[in-house]
C-alpha positions in Angstrom: 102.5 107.2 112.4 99.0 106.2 111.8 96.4 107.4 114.0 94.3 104.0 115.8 90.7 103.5 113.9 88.1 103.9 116.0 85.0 101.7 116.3 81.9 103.1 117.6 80.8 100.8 120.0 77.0 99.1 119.6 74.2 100.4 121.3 73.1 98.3 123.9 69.3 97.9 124.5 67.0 96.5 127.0 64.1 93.8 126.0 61.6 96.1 127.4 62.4 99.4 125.2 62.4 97.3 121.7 58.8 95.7 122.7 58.1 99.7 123.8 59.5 100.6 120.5 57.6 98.3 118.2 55.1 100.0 116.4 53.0 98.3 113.3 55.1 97.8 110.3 58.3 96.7 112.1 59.8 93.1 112.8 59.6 91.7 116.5 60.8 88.5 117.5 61.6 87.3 121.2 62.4 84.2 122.9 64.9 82.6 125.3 67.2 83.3 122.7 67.0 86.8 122.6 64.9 90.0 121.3 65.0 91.4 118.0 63.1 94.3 116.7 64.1 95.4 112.6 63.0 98.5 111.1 63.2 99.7 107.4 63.2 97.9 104.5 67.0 97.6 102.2 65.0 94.9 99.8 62.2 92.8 99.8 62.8 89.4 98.8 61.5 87.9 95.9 60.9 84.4 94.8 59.1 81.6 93.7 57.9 78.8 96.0 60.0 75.9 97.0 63.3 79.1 96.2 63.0 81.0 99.1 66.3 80.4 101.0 68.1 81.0 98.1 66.7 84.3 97.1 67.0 85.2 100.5 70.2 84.2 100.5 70.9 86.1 97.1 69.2 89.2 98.7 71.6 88.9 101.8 75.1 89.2 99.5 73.5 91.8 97.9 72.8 93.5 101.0 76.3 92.7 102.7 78.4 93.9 99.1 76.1 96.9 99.0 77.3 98.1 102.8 74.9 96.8 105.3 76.6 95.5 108.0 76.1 91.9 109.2 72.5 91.6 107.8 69.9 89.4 108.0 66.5 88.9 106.5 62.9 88.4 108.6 59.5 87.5 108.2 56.7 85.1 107.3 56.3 82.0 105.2 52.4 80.9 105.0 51.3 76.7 105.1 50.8 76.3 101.2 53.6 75.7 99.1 52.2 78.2 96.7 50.6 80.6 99.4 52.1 83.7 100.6 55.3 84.9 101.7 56.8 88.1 103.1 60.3 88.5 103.7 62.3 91.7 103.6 66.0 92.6 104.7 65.6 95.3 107.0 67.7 98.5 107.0 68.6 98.8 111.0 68.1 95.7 114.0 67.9 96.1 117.4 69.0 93.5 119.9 68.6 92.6 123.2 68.2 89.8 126.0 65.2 87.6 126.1 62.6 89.4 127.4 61.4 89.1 131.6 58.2 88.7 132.4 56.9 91.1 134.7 60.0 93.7 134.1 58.3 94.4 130.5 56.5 97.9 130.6 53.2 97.9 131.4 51.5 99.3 128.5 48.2 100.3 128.2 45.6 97.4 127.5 43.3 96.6 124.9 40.7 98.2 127.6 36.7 97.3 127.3 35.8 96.2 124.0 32.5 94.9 122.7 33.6 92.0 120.2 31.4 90.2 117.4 32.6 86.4 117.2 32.1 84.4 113.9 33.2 80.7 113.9 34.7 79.7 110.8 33.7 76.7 110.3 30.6 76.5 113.0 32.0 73.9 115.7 29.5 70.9 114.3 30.8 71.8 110.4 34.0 71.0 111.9 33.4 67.8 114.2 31.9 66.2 111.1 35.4 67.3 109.1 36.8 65.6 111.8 35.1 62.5 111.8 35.6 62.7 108.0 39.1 62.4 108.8 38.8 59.7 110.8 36.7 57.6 108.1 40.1 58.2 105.9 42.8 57.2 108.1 40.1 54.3 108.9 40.6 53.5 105.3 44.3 53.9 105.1 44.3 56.8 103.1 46.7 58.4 105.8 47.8 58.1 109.3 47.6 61.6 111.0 46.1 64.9 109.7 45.7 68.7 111.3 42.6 69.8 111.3 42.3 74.0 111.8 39.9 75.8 112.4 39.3 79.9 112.9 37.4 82.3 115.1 36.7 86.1 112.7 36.3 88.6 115.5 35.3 92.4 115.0 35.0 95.5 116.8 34.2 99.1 116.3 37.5 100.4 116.8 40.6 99.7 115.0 42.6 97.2 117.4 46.0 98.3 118.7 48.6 95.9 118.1 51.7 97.1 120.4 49.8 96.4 123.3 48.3 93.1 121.9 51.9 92.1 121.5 52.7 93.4 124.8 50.4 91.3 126.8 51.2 88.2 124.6 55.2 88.5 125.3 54.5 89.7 129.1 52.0 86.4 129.6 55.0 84.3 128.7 58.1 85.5 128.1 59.7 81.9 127.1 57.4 81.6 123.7 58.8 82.6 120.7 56.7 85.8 120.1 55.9 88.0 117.0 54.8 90.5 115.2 54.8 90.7 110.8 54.0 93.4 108.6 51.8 90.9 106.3 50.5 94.1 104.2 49.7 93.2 100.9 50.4 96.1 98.0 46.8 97.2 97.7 45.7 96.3 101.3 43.4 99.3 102.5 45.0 98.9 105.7 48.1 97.5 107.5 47.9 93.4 108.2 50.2 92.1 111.0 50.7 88.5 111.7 51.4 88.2 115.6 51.6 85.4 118.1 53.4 83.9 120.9 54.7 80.3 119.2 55.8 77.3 121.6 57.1 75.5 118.9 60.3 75.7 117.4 60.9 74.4 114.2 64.9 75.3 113.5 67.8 76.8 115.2 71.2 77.1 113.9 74.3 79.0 115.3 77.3 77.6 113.7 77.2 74.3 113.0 74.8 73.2 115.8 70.9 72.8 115.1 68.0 72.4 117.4 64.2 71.3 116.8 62.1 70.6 118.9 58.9 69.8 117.7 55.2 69.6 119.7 52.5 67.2 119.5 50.2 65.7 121.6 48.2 68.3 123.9 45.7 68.6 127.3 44.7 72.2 128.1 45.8 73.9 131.1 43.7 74.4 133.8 43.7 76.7 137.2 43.6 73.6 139.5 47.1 72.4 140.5 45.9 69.1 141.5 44.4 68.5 138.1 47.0 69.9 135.7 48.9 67.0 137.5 46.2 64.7 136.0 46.3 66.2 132.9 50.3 65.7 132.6 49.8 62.1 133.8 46.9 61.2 131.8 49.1 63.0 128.6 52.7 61.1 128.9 50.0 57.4 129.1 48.3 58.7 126.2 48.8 56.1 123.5 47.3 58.2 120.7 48.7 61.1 122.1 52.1 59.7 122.1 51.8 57.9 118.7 50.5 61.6 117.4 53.8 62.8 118.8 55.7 60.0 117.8 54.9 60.6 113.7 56.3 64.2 114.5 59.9 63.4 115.7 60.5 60.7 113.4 59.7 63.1 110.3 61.8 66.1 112.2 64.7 63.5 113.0 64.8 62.0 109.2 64.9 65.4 108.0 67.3 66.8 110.0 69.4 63.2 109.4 70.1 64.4 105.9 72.1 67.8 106.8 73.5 66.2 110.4 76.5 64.0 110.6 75.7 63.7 114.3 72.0 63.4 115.8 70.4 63.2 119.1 66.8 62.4 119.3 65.0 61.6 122.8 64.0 58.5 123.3 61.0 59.5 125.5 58.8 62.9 125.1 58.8 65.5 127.6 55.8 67.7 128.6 56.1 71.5 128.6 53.6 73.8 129.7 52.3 77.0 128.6 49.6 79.3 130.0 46.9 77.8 128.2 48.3 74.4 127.4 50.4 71.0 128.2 52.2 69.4 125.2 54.4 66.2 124.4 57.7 67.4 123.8 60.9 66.2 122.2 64.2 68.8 121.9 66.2 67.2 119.1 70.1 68.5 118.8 72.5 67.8 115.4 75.4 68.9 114.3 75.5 69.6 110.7 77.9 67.7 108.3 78.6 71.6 106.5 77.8 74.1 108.1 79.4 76.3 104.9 77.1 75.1 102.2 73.9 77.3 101.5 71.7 74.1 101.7 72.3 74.0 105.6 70.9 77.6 106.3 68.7 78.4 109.2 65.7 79.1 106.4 66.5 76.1 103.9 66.9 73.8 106.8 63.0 75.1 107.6 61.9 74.6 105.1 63.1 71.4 104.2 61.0 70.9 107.4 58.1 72.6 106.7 55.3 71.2 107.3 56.1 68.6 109.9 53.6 66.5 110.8 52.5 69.2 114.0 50.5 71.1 111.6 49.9 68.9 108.6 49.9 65.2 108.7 51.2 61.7 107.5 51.7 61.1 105.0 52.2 65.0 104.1 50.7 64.9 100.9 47.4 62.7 101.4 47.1 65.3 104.3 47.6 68.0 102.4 45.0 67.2 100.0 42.6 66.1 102.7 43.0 69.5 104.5 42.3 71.7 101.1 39.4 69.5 101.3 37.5 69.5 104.1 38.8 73.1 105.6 36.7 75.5 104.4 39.1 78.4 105.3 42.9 79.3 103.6 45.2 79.1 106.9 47.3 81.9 105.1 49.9 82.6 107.2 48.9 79.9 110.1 51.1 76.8 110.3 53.9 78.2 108.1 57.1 79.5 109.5 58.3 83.0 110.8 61.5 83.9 112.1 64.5 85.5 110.7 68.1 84.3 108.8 71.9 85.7 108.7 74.0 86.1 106.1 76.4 83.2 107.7 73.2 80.6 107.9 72.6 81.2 111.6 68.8 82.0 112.4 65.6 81.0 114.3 62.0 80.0 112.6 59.1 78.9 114.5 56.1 77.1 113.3 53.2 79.8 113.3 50.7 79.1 116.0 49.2 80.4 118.7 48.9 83.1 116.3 46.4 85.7 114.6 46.4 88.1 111.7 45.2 91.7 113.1 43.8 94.4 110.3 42.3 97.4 110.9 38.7 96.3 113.7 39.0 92.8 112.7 41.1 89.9 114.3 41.4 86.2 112.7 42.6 83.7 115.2 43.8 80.2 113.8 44.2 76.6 115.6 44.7 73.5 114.8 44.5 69.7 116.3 45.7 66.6 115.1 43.6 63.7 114.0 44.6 59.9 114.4 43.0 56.9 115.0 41.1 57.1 118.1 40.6 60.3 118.1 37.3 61.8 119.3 35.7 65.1 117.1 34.1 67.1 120.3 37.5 66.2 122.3 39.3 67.8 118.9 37.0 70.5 118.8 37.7 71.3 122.7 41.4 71.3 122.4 41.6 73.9 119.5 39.2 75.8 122.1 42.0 75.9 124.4 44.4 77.2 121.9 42.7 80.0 120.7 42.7 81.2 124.6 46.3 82.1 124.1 45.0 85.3 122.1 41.5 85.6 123.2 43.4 86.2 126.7 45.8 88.9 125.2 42.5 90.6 123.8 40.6 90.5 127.4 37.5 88.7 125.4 35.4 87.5 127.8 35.1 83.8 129.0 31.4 83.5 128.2 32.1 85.1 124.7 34.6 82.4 124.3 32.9 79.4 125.2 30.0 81.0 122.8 32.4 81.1 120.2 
């Protein structure tokens, strides 16, 4: 008689001992979906742009007839379609639940620090990009475009980035927060890409997909009384729901190709985040076949990629206007990171609210969209209020920002 084969049984882990665990040069990723922290490298993935779900899907079979169990791939995709890319599959994964707020450890902060502050472009370089924009859609040359623009800060110290990431995932635990070994080979020092995301661009689990794309924004303030003005002001908003409007239809039409059944609101919600108030519409699918490669968590991204949230309408006058009139390469900012299983399942978020840490120096990105009626300082304000998300995290003063 055979003797029974036995199955260790998985390690179970708590959110708050993977985000203590984290160190620079691993994977993290948490949201209401759960946490996720990869270490090791089994292979990075290869591949040109516009093939990177396939090689990724290539370097997953490899991975799985090779002996790793159940693995998946993670990492970053920048904006461009030729820009960079870093995606590995990782030798072990931790999971856990989402992460709870206050129950995270309290790790040591990024304490008194002394930061330089370069804007890049100055704030009147970019109003005038911005009204730039506005002379073009005024000319039909396109309807919407994302303007970004990016705050360089330095220090004397290198910057620690587990309690960065800390503090981003403890100030709201419902984002979809970060962290990305972005090293290039012959990078002095270690890059990471980290950020605390509201935006999700693609779920799958199964056969069931969920977007839910953000446009249309007012900043959050401390005064109850007025973020209830701010909300009220946002869902009336005619440019700010038309802005939101070019969004979901792209997101929907995309998503209608894969999807044999599609359910798009017919109204915007607003969601809140620390810093900010945004238009909001959660769109579910199911998908026609879940079993063909096309339909993966990371193809259906990037079939996505870039929605009109961080690029514009059409997506290829707005590409060519952003090249144009930003003087900076977004990199990694407005792209995609997440991660993706061997059976399709997987999570990507769009890649805001985010910055790329190396060594003393910290490169914040944000973005704002620019229709008709839009106003350049009122543009210029709101990506002020997104860069608070990780001027917050980094205790930089509020006189250093508004100098910024």
């Amino acid at each position: 008689m055979s003797s029974p084969v036995l199955t260790r049984p998985r390690p179970r882990h708590r959110a708050a001992d993977l985000l203590t665990a984290y160190l620079p040069g691993s994977f993290y990723y948490s949201s209401a979906g759960g946490t996720l922290l990869a270490d090791g490298v089994v292979t990075s993935v290869r591949a040109e742009s516009g093939s990177r779900a396939g090689a990724t899907a290539q370097a997953l079979a490899d991975a799985a007839a090779a002996g790793v169990p159940e693995p998946i791939a993670v990492g970053a995709i920048g904006f461009r379609p030729d820009g960079q890319a870093s995606l590995v599959v990782p030798a072990v994964v931790r999971r856990a639940a989402p992460p709870e707020g206050e129950a995270e450890p309290r790790r040591p902060g990024v304490g008194p620090v002394t930061w330089s502050v370069t804007p890049r472009p100055e704030p009147e370089v970019y109003t005038m990009a911005v009204q730039e924009a506005l002379d073009r859609i005024g000319r039909a040359e396109l309807r919407k475009v994302v303007l970004a623009r990016a705050l360089e800060l330095t220090t004397d110290a290198p910057v620690a980035v587990p309690p960065l990431l800390a503090r981003l995932v403890r100030a709201n635990p419902a984002a979809h927060a970060f962290a990305v070994d972005v090293t290039e080979p012959g990078d002095p020092a270690t890059r990471t890409l980290l950020g605390a995301s509201p935006e999700l661009l693609v779920s799958r689990k199964g056969d069931r997909v969920v977007a839910n794309p953000l446009a249309g924004s007012r900043p959050r303030v401390a005064d109850e009384q007025e973020n209830r003005r701010l909300i009220a002001e946002l869902r009336a908003s005619e440019k700010d729901r038309a802005e939101h409007a070019h969004v979901a239809a792209q997101v929907a039409e995309v998503l209608g190709r894969f999807c044999s059944d599609l359910d798009v609101p017919a109204e915007p919600e607003v969601i809140g985040t620390p810093t900010m108030w945004h238009l909001s519409s959660r769109i579910t699918g199911r998908l026609a076949d879940a079993g063909d490669p096309a339909s993966s968590s990371l193809a259906l991204a990037e079939a996505l990629h870039p929605t009109p949230a961080v690029c514009g309408v059409p997506t290829e006058a707005a590409r060519r206007t952003i090249a144009e009139l930003e003087p900076e390469d977004r990199g990694y900012y407005s792209g995609l990171v997440g991660w993706t299983a061997e059976n399709g399942d997987g999570e990507w978020v769009v890649t805001i609210r985010c910055a790329e840490v190396c060594d003393r120096t910290v490169r914040l990105f944000a973005g704002a969209g620019i229709v008709e009626g839009s106003d350049p300082a009122a543009e210029l304000a709101e990506t002020s209020a997104k860069f608070r998300t990780l001027l917050r995290a980094l205790g930089v003063p509020q006189d250093t920002e508004e100098a910024a």
